[in-house]
SEKOL-172661 format. One record per atom (N, C-alpha, C, O): atom name; x, y, z; residue in one letter. Coordinates in pm, 1 decimal, m for minus. Example, Ala and Ser with C-alpha at 12.3 -4.5 7.8 and 13.67 -1.06 7.14 Angstrom:
<nodes>
NODE  atome        px        py        pz  residu
NODE      N    1319.0    m569.0     780.0       A
NODE     CA    1230.0    m450.0     780.0       A
NODE      C    1320.0    m330.0     780.0       A
NODE      O    1423.6    m331.9     846.5       A
NODE      N    1285.0    m225.0     708.0       S
NODE     CA    1367.0    m106.0     714.0       S
NODE      C    1290.0       3.0     787.0       S
NODE      O    1340.9     113.8     803.9       S
</nodes>
This chain:
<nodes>
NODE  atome        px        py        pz  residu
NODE      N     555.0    2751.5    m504.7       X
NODE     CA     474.6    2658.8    m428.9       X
NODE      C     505.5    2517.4    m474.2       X
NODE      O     511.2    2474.1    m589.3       X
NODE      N     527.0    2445.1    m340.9       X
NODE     CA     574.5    2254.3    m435.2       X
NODE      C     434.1    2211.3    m374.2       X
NODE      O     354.2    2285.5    m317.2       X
NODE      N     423.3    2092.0    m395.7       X
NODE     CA     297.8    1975.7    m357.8       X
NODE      C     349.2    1897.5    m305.5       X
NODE      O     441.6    1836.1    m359.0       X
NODE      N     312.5    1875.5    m197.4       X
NODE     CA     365.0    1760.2     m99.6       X
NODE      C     289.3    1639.6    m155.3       X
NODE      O     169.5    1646.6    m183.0       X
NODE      N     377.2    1506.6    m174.1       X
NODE     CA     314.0    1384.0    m213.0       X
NODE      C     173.3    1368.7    m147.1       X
NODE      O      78.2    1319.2    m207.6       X
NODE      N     167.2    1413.7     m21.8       X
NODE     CA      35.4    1339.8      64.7       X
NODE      C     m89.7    1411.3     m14.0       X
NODE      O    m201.7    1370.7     m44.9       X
NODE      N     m16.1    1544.1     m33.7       X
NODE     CA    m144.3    1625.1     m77.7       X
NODE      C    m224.4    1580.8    m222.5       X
NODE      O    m341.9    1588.0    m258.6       X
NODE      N    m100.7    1532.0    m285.2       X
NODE     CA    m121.5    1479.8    m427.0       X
NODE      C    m192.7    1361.6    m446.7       X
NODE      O    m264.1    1332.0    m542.5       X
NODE      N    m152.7    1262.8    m294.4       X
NODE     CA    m226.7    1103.4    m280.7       X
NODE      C    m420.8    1166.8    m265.4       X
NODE      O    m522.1    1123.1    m319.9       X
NODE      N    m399.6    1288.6    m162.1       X
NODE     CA    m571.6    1267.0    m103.0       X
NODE      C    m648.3    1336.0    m201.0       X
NODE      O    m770.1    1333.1    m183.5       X
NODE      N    m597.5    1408.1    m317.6       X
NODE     CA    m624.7    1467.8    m421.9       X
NODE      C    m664.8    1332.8    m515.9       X
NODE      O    m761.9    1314.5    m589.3       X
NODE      N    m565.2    1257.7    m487.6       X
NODE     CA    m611.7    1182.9    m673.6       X
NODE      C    m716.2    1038.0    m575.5       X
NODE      O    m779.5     948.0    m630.7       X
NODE      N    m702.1    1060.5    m424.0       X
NODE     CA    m823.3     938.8    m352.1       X
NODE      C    m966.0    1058.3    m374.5       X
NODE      O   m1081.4    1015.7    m369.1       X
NODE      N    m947.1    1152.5    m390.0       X
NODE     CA   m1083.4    1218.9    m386.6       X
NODE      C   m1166.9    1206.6    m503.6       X
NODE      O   m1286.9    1190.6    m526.0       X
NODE      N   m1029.9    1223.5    m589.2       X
NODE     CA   m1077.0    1230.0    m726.5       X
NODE      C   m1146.7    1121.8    m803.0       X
NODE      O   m1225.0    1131.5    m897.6       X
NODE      N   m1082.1     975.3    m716.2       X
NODE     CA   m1125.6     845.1    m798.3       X
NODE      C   m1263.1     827.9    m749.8       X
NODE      O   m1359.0     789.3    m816.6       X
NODE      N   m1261.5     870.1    m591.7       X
NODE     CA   m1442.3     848.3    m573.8       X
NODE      C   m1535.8     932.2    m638.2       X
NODE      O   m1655.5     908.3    m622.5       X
NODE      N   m1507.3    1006.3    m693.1       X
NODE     CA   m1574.3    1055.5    m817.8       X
NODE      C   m1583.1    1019.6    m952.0       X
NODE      O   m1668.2    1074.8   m1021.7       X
NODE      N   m1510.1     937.5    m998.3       X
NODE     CA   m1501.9     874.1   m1104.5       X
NODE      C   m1649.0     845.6   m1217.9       X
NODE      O   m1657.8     851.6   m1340.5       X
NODE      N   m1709.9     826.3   m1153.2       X
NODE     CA   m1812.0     820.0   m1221.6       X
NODE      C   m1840.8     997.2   m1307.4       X
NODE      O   m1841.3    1030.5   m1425.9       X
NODE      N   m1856.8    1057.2   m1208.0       X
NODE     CA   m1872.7    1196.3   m1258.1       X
NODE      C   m1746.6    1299.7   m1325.0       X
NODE      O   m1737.5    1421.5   m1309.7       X
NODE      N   m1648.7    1203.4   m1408.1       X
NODE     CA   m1553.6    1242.6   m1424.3       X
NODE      C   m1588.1    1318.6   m1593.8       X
NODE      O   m1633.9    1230.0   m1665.9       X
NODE      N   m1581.4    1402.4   m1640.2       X
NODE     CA   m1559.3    1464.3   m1772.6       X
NODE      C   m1571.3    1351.0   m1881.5       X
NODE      O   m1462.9    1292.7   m1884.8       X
NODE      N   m1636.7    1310.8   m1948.2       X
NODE     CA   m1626.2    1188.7   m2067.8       X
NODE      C   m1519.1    1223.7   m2161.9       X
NODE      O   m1444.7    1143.5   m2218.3       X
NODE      N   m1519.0    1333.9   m2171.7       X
NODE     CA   m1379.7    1357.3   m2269.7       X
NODE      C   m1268.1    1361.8   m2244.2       X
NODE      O   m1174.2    1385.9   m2320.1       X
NODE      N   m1266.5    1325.7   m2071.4       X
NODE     CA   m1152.4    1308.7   m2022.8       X
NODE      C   m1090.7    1258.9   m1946.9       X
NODE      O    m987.1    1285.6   m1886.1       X
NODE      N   m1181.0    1155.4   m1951.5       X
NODE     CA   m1175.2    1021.5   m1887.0       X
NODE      C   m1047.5     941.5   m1882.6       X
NODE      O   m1001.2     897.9   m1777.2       X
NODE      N    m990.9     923.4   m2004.0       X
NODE     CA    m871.0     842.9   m1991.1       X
NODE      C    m748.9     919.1   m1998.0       X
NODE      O    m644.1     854.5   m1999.5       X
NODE      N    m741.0    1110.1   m2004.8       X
NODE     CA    m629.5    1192.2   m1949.4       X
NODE      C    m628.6    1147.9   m1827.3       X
NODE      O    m532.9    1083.9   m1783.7       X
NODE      N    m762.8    1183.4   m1737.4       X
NODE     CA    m764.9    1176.6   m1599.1       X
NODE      C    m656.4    1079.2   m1555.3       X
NODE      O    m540.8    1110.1   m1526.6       X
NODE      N    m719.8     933.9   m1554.0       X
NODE     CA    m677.8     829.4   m1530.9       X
NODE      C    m544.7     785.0   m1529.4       X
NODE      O    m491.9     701.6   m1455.8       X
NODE      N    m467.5     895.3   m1679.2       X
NODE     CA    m328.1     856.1   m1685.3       X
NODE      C    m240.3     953.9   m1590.1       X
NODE      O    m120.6     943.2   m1563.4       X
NODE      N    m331.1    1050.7   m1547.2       X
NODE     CA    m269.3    1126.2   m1461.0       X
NODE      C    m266.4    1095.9   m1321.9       X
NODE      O    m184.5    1151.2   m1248.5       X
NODE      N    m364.6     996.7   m1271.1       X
NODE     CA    m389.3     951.2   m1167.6       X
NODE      C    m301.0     845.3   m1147.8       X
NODE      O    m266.5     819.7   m1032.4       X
NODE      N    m247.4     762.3   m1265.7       X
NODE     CA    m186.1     706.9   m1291.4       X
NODE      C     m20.4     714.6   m1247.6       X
NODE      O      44.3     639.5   m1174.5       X
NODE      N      15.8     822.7   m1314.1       X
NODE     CA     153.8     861.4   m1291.0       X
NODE      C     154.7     944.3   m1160.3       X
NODE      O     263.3     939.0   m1102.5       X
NODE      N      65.6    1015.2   m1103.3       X
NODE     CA      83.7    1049.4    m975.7       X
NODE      C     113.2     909.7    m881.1       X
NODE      O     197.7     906.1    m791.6       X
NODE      N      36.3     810.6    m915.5       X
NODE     CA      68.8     683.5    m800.5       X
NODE      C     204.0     641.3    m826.5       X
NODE      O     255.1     569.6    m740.4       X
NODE      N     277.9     674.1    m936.7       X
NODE     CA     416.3     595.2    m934.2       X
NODE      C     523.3     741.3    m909.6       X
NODE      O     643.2     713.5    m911.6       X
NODE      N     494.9     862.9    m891.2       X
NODE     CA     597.4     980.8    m883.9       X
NODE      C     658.1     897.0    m749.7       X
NODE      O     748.4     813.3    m750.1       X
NODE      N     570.7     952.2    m622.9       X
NODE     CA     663.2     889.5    m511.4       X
NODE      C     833.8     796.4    m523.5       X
NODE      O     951.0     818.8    m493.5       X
NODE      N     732.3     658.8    m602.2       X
NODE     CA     812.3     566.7    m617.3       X
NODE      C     988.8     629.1    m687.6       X
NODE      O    1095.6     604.5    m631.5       X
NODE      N     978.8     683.0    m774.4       X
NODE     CA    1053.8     780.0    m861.5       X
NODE      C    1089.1     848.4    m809.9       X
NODE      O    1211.6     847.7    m821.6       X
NODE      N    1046.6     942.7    m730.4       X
NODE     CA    1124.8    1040.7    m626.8       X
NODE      C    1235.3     987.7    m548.4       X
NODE      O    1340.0    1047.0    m522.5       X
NODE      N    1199.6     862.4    m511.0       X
NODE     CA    1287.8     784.6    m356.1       X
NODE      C    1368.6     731.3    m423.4       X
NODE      O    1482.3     725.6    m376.6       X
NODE      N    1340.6     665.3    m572.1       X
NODE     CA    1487.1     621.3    m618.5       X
NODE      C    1572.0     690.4    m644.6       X
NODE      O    1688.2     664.8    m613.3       X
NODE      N    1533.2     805.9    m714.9       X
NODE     CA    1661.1     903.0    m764.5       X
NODE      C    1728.5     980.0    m646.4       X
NODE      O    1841.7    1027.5    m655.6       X
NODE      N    1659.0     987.7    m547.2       X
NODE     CA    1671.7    1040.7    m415.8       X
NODE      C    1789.4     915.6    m359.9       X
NODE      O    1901.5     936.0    m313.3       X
NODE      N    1759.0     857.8    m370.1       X
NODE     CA    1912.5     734.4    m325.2       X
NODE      C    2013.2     737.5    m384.3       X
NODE      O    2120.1     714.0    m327.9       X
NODE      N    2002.6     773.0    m538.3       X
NODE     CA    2077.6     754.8    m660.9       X
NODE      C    2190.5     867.0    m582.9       X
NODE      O    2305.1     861.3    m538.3       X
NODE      N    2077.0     974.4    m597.8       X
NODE     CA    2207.4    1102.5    m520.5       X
NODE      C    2237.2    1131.0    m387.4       X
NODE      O    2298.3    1233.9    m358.6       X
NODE      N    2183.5    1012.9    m263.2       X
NODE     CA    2254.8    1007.9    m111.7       X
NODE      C    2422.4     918.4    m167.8       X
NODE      O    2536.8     953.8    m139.1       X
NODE      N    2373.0     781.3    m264.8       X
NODE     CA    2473.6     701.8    m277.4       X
NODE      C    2618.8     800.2    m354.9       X
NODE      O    2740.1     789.5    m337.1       X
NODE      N    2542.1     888.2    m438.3       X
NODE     CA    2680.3     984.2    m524.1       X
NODE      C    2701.5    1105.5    m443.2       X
NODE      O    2810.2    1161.3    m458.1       X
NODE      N    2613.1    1158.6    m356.2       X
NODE     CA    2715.2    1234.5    m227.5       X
NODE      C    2795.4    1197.1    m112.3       X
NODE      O    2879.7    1265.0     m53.6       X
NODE      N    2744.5    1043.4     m82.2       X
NODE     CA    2838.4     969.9      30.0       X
NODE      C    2954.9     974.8     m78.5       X
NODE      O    3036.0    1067.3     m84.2       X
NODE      N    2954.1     869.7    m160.4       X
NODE     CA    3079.8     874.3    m261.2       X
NODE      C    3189.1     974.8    m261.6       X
NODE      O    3299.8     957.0    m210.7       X
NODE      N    3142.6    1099.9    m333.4       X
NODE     CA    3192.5    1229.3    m290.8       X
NODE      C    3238.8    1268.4    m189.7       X
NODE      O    3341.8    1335.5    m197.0       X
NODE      N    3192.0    1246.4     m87.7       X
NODE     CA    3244.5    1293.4      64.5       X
NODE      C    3298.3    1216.6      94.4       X
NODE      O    3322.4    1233.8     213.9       X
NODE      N    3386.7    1031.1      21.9       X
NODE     CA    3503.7     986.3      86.3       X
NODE      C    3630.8     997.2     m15.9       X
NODE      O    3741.4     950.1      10.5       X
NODE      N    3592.5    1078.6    m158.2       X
NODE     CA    3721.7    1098.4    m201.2       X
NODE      C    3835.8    1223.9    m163.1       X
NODE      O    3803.5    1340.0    m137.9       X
NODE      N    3953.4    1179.3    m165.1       X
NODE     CA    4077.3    1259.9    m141.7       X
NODE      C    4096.6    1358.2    m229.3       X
NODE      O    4136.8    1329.8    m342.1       X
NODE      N    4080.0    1444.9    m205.2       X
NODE     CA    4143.9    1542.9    m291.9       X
NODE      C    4317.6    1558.5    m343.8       X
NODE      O    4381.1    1662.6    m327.1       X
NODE      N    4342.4    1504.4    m371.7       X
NODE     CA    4519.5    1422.6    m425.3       X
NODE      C    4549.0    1485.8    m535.4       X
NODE      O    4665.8    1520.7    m552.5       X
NODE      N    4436.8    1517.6    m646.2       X
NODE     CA    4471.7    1558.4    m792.3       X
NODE      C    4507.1    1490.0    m879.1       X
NODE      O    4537.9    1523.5    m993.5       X
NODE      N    4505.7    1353.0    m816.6       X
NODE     CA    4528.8    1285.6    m924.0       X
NODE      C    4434.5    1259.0   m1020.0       X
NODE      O    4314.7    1281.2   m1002.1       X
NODE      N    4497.8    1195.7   m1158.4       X
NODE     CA    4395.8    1242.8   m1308.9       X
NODE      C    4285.0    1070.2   m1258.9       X
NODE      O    4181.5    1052.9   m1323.3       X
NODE      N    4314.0     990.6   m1175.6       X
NODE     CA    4185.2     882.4   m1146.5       X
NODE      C    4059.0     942.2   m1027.0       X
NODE      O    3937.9     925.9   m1011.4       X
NODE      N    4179.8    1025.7    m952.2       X
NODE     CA    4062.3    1061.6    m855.5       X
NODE      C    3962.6    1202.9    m888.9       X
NODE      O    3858.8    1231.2    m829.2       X
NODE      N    4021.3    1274.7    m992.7       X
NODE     CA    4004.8    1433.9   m1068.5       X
NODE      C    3856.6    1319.0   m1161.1       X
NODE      O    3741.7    1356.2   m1137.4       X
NODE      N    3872.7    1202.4   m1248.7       X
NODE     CA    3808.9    1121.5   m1317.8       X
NODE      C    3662.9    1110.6   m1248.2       X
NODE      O    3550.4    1143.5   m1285.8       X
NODE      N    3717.9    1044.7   m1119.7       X
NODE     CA    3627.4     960.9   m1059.7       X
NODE      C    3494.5    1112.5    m957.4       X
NODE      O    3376.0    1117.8    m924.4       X
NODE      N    3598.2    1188.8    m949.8       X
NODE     CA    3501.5    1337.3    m914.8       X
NODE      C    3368.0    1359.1   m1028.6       X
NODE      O    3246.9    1351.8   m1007.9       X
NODE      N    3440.2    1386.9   m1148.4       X
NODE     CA    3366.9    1465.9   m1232.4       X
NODE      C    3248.3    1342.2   m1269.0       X
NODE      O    3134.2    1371.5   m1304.7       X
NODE      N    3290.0    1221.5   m1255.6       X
NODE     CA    3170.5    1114.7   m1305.4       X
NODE      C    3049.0    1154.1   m1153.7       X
NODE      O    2935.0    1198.5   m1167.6       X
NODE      N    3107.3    1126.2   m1038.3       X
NODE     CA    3006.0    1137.3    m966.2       X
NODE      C    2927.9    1283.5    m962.8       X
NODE      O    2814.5    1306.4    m920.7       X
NODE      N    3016.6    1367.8   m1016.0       X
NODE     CA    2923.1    1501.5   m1014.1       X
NODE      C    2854.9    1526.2   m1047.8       X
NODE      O    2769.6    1599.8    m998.1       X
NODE      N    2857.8    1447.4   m1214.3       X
NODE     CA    2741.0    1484.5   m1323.8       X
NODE      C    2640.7    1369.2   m1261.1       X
NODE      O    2525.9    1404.3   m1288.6       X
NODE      N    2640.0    1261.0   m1197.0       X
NODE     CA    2535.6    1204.6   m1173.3       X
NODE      C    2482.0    1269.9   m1031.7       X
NODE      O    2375.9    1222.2    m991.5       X
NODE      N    2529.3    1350.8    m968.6       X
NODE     CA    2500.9    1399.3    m873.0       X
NODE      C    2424.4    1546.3    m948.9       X
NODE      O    2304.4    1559.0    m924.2       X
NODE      N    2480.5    1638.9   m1025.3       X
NODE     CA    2392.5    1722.5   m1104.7       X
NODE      C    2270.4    1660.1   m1207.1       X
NODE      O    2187.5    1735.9   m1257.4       X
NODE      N    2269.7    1541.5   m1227.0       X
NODE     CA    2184.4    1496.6   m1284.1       X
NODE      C    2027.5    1423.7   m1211.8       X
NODE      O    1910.7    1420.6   m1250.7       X
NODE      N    2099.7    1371.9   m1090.4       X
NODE     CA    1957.3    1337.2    m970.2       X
NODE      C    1901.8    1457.6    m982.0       X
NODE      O    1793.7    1467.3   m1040.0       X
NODE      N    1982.4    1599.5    m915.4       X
NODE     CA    1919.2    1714.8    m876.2       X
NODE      C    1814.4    1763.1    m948.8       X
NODE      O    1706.6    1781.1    m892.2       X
NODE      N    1830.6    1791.9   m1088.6       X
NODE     CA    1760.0    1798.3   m1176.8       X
NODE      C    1672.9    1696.7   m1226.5       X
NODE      O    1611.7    1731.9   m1327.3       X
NODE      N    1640.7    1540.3   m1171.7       X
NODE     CA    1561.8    1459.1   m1216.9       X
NODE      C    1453.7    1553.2   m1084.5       X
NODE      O    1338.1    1592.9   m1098.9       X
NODE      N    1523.5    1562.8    m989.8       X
NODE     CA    1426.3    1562.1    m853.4       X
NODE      C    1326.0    1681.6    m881.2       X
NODE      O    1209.2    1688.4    m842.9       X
NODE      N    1415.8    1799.7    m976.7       X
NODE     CA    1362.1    1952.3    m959.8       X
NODE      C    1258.6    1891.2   m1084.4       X
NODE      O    1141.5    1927.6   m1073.4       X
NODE      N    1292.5    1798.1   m1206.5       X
NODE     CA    1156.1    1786.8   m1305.9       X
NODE      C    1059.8    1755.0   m1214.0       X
NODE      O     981.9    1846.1   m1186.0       X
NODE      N    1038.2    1602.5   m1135.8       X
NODE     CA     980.0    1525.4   m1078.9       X
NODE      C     938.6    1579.6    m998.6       X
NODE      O     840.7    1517.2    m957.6       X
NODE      N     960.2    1701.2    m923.6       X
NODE     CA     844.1    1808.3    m870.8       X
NODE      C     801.1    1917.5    m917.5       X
NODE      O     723.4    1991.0    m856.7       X
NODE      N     847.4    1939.8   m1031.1       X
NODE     CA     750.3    2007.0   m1140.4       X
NODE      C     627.1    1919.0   m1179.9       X
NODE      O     509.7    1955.4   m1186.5       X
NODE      N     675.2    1805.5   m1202.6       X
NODE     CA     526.9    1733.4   m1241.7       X
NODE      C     432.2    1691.1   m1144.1       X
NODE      O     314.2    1658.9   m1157.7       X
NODE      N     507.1    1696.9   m1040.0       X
NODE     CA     419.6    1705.1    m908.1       X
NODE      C     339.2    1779.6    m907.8       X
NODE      O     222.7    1745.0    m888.3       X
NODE      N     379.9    1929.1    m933.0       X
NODE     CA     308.9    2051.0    m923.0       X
NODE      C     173.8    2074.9   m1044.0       X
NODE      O      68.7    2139.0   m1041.5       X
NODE      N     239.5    1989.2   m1142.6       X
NODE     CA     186.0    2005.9   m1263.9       X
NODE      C      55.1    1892.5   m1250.3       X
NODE      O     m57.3    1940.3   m1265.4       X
NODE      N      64.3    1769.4   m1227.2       X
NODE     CA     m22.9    1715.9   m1220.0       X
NODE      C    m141.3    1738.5   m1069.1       X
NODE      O    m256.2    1695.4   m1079.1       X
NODE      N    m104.0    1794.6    m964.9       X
NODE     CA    m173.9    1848.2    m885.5       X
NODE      C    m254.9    1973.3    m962.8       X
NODE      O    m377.8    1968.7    m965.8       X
NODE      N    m203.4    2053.9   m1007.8       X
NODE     CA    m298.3    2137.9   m1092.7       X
NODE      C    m428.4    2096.1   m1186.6       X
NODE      O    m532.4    2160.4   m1172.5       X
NODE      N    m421.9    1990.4   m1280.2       X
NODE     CA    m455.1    1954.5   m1351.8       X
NODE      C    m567.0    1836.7   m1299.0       X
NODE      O    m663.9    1809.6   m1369.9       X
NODE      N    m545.8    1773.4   m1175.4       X
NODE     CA    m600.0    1699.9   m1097.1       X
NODE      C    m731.8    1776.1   m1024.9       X
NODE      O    m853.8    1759.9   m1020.6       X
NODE      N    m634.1    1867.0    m972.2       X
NODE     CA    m743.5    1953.6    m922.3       X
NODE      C    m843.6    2027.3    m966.4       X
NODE      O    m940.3    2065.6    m900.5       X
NODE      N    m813.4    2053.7   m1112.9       X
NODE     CA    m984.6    2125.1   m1175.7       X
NODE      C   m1018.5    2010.1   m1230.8       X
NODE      O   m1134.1    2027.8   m1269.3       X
NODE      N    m987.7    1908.4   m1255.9       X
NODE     CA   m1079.3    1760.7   m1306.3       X
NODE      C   m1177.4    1762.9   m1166.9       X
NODE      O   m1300.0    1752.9   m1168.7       X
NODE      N   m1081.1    1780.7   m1029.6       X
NODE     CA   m1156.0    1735.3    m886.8       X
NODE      C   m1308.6    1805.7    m903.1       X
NODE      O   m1410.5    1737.4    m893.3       X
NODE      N   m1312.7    2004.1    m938.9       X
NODE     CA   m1380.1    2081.2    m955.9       X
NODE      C   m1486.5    2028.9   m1045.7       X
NODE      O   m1602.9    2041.9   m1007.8       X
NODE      N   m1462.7    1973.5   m1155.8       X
NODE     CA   m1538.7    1946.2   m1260.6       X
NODE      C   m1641.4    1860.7   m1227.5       X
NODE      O   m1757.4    1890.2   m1256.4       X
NODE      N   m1601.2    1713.5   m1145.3       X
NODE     CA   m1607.8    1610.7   m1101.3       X
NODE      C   m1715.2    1639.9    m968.5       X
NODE      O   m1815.9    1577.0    m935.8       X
NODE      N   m1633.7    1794.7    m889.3       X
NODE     CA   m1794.0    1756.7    m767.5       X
NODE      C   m1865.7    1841.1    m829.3       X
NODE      O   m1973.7    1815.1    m776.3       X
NODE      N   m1890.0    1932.5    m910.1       X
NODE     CA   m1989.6    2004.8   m1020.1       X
NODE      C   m2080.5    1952.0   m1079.5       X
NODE      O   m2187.2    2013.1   m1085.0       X
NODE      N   m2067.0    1808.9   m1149.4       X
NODE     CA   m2100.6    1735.7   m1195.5       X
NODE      C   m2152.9    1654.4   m1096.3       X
NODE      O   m2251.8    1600.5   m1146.0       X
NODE      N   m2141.0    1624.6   m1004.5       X
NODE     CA   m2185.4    1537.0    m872.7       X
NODE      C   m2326.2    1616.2    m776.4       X
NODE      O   m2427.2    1561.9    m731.8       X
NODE      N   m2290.9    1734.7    m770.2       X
NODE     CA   m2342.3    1812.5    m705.1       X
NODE      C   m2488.7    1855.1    m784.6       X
NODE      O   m2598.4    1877.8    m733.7       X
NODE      N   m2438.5    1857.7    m962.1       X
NODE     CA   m2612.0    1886.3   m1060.8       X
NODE      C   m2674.2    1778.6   m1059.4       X
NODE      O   m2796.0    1785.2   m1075.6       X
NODE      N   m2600.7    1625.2   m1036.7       X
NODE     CA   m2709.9    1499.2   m1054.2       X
NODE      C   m2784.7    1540.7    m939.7       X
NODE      O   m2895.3    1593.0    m953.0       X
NODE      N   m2719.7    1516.6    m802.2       X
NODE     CA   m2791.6    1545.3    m715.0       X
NODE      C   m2907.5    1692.0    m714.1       X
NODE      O   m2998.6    1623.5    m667.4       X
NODE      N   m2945.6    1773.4    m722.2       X
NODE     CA   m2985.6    1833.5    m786.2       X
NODE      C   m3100.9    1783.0    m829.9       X
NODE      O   m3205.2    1788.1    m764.7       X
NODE      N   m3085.2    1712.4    m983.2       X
NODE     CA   m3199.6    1678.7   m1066.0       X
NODE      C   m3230.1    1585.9   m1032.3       X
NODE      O   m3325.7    1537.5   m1092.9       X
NODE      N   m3171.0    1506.5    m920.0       X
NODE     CA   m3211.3    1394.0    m857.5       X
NODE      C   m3310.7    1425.4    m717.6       X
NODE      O   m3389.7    1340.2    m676.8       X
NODE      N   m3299.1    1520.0    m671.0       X
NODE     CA   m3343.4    1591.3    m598.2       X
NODE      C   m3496.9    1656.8    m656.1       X
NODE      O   m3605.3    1621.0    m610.2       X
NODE      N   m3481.7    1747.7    m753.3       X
NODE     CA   m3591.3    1810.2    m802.3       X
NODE      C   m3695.8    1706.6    m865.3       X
NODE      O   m3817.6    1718.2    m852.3       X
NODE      N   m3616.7    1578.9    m952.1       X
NODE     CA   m3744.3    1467.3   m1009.6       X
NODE      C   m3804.4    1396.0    m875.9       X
NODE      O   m3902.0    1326.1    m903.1       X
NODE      N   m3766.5    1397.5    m727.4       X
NODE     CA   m3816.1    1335.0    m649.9       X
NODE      C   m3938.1    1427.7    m585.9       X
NODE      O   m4030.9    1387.2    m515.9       X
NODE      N   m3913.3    1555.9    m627.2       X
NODE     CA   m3994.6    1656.9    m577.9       X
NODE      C   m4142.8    1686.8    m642.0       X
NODE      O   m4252.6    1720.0    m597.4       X
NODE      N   m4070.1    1648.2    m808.1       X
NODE     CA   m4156.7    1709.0    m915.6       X
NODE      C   m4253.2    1604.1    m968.3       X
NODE      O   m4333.3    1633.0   m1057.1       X
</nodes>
């Protein structure tokens, strides 16, 4: 299962209007996680260019054999195996911080849901 960015944006907008009712002990994990979810995107699209610009590259060299153009292969490859794998971390942490987001979210309307509650019952009582 991946996490689509959008899902990850309306996750961590749900989450901040809860803020108040956020875990005290975990208040400033939250935050840094809310944090780095707002800049993944950004990070995704660059490295995502990094490796359109090193597969165009790739797809105008000659295959000749020669030891500059054999050179100039293996450099773009490893940066081309190296986006791939920034992209496959960078949606692991996608996945990872959607998880982690999401039982803060749980915690957060739990906590929202008992004020109301005792806010409810002292108006009664």
């Amino acid at each position: 299962m991946s996490c689509a960015f959008g899902e990850l944006k309306d996750l961590c907008a749900r989450l901040r209007a809860l803020e108040a009712w956020w875990r005290a002990g975990e208040v400033d994990t939250i935050r840094a996680c809310v944090d780095e979810a707002d800049v993944l995107p950004e990070r995704q699209a660059a490295v995502q260019e990094e490796l359109r610009l090193a597969e165009d590259k790739l797809a105008l060299l000659k295959p000749d054999e020669t030891p500059t153009t054999l050179n100039r292969w293996r450099e773009l490859q490893r940066t081309v195996t190296a986006c791939r794998k920034s992209l496959n971390d960078l949606s692991s942490a996608s996945n990872a911080l959607y998880a982690v987001l999401g039982i803060e979210l749980w915690w957060a309307r739990t906590a929202h849901w008992k004020n109301g509650v005792a806010r409810i019952n002292a108006e009664q009582g």
